[in-house]
C-alpha positions as CSV (number, residue, x, y, z in Angstrom):
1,X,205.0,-49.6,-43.3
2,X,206.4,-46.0,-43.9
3,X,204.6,-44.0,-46.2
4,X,207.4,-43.4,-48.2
5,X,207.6,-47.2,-49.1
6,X,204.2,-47.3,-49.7
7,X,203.4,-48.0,-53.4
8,X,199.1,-47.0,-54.3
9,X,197.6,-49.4,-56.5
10,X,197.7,-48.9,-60.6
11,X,193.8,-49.8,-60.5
12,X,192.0,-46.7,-61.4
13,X,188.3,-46.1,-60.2
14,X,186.4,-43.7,-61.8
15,X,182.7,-42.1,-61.7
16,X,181.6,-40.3,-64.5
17,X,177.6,-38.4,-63.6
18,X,175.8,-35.6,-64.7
19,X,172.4,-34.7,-66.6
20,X,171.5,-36.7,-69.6
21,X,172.7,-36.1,-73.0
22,X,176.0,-34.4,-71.5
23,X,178.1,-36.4,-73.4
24,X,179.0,-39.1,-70.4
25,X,178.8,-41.7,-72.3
26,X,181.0,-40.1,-75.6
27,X,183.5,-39.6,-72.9
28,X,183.9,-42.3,-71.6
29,X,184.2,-44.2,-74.7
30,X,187.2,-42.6,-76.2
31,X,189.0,-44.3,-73.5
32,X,189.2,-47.0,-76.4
33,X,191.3,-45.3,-78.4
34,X,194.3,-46.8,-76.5
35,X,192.4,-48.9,-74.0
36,X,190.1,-52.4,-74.2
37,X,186.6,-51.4,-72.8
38,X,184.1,-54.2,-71.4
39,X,181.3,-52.0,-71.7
40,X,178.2,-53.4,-69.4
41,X,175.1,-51.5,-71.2
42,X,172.3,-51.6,-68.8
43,X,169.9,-48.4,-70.4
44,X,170.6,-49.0,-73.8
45,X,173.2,-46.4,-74.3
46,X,176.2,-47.5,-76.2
47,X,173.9,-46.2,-79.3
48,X,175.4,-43.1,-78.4
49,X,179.0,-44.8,-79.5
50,X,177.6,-45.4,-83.2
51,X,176.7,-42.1,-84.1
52,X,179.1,-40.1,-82.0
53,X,182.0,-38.1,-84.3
54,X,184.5,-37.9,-81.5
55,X,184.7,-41.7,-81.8
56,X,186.7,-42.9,-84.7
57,X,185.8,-46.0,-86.4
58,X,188.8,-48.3,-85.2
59,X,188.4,-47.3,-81.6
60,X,184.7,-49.8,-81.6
61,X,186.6,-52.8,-82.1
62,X,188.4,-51.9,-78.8
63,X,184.6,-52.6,-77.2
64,X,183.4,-55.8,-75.5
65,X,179.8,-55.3,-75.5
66,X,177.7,-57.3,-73.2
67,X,173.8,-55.9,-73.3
68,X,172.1,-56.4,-70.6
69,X,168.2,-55.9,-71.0
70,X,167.2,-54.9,-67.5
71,X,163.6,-54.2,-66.6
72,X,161.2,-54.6,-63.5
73,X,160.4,-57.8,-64.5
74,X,163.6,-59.3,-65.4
75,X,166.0,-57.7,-63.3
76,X,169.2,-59.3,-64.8
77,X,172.0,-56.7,-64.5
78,X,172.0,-57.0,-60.9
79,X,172.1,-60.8,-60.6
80,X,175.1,-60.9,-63.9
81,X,177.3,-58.1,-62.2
82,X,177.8,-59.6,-59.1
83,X,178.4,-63.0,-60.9
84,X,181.3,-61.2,-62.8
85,X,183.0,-59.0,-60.1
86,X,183.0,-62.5,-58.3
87,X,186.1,-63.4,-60.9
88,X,186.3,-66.5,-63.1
89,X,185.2,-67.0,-66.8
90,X,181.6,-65.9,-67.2
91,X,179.9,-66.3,-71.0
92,X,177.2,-63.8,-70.7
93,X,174.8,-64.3,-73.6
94,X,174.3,-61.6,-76.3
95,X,170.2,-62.5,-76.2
96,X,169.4,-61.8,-72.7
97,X,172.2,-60.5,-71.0
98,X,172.7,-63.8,-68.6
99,X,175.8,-66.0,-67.7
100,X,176.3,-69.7,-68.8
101,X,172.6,-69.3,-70.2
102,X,171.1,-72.0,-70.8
103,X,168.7,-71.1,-73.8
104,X,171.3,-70.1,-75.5
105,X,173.3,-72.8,-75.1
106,X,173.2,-74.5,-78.0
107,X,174.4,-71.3,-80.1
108,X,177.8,-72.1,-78.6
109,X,180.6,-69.3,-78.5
110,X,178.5,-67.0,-81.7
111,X,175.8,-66.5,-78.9
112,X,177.4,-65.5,-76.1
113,X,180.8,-63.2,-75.3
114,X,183.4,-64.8,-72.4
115,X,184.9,-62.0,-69.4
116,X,187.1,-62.9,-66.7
117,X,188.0,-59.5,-64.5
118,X,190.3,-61.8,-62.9
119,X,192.9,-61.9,-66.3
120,X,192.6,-57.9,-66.8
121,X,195.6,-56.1,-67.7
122,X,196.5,-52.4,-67.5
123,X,194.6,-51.7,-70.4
124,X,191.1,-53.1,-69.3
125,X,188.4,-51.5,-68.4
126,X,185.4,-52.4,-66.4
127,X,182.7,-49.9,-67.4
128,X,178.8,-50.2,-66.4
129,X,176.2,-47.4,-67.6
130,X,174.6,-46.7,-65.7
131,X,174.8,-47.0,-61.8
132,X,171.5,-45.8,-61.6
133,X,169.8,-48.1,-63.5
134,X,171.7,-50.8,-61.6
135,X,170.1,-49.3,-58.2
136,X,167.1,-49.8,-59.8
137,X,167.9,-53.3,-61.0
138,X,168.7,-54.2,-57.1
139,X,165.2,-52.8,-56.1
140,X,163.6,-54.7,-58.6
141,X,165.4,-57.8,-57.9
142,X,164.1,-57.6,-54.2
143,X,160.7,-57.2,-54.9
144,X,160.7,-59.8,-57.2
145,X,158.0,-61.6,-56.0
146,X,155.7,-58.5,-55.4
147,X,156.4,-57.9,-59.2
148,X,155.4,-61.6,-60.7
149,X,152.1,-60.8,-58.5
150,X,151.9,-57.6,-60.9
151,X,152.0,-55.7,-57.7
152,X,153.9,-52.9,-59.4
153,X,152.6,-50.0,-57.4
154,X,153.9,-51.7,-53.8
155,X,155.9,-49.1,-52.5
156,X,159.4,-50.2,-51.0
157,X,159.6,-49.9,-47.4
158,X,162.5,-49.6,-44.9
159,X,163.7,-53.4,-45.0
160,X,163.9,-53.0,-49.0
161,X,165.9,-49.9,-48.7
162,X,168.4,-51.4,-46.5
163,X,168.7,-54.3,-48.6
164,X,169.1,-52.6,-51.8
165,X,172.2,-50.7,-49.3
166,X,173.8,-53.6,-48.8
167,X,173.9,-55.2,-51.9
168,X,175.4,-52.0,-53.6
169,X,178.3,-51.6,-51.1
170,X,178.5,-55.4,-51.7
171,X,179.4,-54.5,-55.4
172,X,180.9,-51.3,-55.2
173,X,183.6,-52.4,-51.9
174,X,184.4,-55.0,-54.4
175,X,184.9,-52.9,-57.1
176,X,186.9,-50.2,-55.3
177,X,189.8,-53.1,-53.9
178,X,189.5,-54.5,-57.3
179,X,193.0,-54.8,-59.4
180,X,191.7,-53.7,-62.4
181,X,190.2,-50.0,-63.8
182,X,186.5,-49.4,-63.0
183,X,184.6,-46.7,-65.0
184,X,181.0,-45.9,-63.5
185,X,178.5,-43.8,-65.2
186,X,175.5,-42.5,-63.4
187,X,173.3,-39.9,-63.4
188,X,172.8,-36.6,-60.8
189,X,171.0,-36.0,-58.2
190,X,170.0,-32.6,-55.8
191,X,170.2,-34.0,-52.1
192,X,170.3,-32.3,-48.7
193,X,173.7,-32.8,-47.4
194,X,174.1,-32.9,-43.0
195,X,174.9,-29.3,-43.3
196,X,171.9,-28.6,-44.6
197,X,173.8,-26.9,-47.9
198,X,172.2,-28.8,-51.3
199,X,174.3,-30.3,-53.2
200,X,174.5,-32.6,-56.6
201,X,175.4,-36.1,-56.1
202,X,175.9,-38.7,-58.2
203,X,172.9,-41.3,-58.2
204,X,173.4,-45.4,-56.5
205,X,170.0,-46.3,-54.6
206,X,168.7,-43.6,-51.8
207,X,169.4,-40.2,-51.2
208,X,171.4,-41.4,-48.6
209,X,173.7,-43.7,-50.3
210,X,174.1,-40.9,-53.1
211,X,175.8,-38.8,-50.4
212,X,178.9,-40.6,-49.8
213,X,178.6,-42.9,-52.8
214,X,182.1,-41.0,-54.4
215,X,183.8,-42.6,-51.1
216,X,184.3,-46.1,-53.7
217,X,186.0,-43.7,-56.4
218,X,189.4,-42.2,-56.8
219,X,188.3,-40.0,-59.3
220,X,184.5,-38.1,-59.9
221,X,183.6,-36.3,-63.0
222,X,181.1,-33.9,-63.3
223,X,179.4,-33.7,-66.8
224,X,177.7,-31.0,-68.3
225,X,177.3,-28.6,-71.3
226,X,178.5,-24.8,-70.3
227,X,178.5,-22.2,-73.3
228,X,177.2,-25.2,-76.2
229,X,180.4,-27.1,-75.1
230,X,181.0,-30.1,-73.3
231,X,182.2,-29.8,-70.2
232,X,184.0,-32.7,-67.7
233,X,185.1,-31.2,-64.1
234,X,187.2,-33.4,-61.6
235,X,188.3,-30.3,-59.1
236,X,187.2,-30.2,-55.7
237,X,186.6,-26.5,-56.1
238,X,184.8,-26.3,-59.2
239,X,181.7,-25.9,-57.9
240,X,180.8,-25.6,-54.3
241,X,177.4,-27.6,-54.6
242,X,178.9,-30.0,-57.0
243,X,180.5,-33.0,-55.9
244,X,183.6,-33.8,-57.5
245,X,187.4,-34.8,-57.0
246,X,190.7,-36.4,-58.2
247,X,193.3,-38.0,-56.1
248,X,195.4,-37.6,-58.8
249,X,194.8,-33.7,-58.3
250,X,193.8,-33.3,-61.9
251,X,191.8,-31.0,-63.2
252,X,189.9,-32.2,-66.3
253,X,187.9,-28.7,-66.6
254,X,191.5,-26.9,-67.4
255,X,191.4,-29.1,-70.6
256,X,190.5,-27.8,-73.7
257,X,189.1,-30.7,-74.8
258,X,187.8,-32.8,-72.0
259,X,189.5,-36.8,-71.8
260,X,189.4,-39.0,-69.2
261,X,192.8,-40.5,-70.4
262,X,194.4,-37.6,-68.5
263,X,193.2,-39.5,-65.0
264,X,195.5,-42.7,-66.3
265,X,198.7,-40.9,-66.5
């Protein structure tokens, strides 16, 4: 095949980091104002959505919420994403964040919401917030025995590590080929890079995942608050120990008002 008669995919993949309380979240959910979100809440941070005045009422019924109550000792997120990148109807229940639950059965389709990334359109959205938490949820998930034992302070050795690896290329390879949009958030972190510059990366697992975990994305968004503004950068050369990008070549930070819509056009 020619370049010329290549056609890229419509599918857009998107990473949104930065600091907390930068307004990632608030960003990325005014992509409902023309788009459906399934919105995968692992931190308990769609409350953001309800108070936030840059989201308008109408927009929130554009929002499948599935909550998913992720802690050490119930590491669920981990175990329902990679049922539903997988395809097929999943009815993940409102209660405890599990697919085809069984104690909530009997509650029937008022207990639980239905997904099926294999039906999306191209005005579904994937989004999961956070990847960091879901790191953690993969950690946890491994050393789920240690846990039950309430050996909480067992620290995770080279075998977990490369585990916890494997399992989030597992999901984020899949995510990447996927035919449908993808919206990440995740939080920031300061790493060492091979050329021994220090730069901020966007958090999934270790420090060295973190360093080429943009590779899955077409598009990373650097958050943050500059002059008691939001701020949303997507250049290459915004910052040089900032890792961000577009392969659309847009530059969100020349917005006046930031929008992630601008990446879909």
């Amino acid at each position: 095949m020619k370049l010329t008669d290549y056609q890229p995919a419509a599918a857009r993949k998107i990473l949104v980091y930065g600091p907390p309380k930068t307004g990632k979240t608030d960003l990325v959910g005014q992509l409902a104002s023309i788009k459906k979100l399934w919105w995968f809440d692992l931190e308990d941070g769609i409350k953001t959505l309800l108070s936030s005045p840059r989201m308008k009422k109408e927009w929130l019924n554009n929002i499948e919420l599935f909550k998913l109550p992720d802690t050490q000792t119930f590491p669920i997120a981990i175990e329902t994403m990679l049922r539903v990148i997988k395809g097929g109807k999943h009815s993940i229940c409102h209660a405890h964040g599990v697919g085809n639950c069984v104690k909530c059965k009997a509650l029937g389709a008022a207990g639980a919401t239905e997904i099926d990334v294999g039906s999306f359109g191209p005005d579904d959205v994937l989004v999961v917030d956070s990847g960091s938490q879901l790191s953690a949820s993969a950690m946890n998930y491994i050393q789920r025995e240690l846990i039950l034992k309430d050996n909480y302070d067992k620290k995770p050795d080279w075998d977990d590590y490369a585990k916890q690896g494997r399992i989030l290329d597992r999901i984020f390879s899949i995510l990447q080929q996927a035919p449908f949009h993808v919206v990440i958030i995740t939080h920031e972190n300061l790493v060492e890079m091979e050329d021994g510059k220090k730069k901020l990366v966007p958090i999934a697992g270790t420090s060295q995942f973190s360093k080429t975990f943009a590779k899955y994305f077409d598009d990373v968004v650097y958050c943050d608050i500059v002059n008691k503004k939001h701020k949303a950068a997507s250049s290459t050369t915004y910052s040089g120990s900032i890792v961000a990008g577009s392969r659309t070549g847009k530059d969100l930070e020349k917005l006046d008002a930031p929008s992630l819509l601008e990446l879909f056009k």
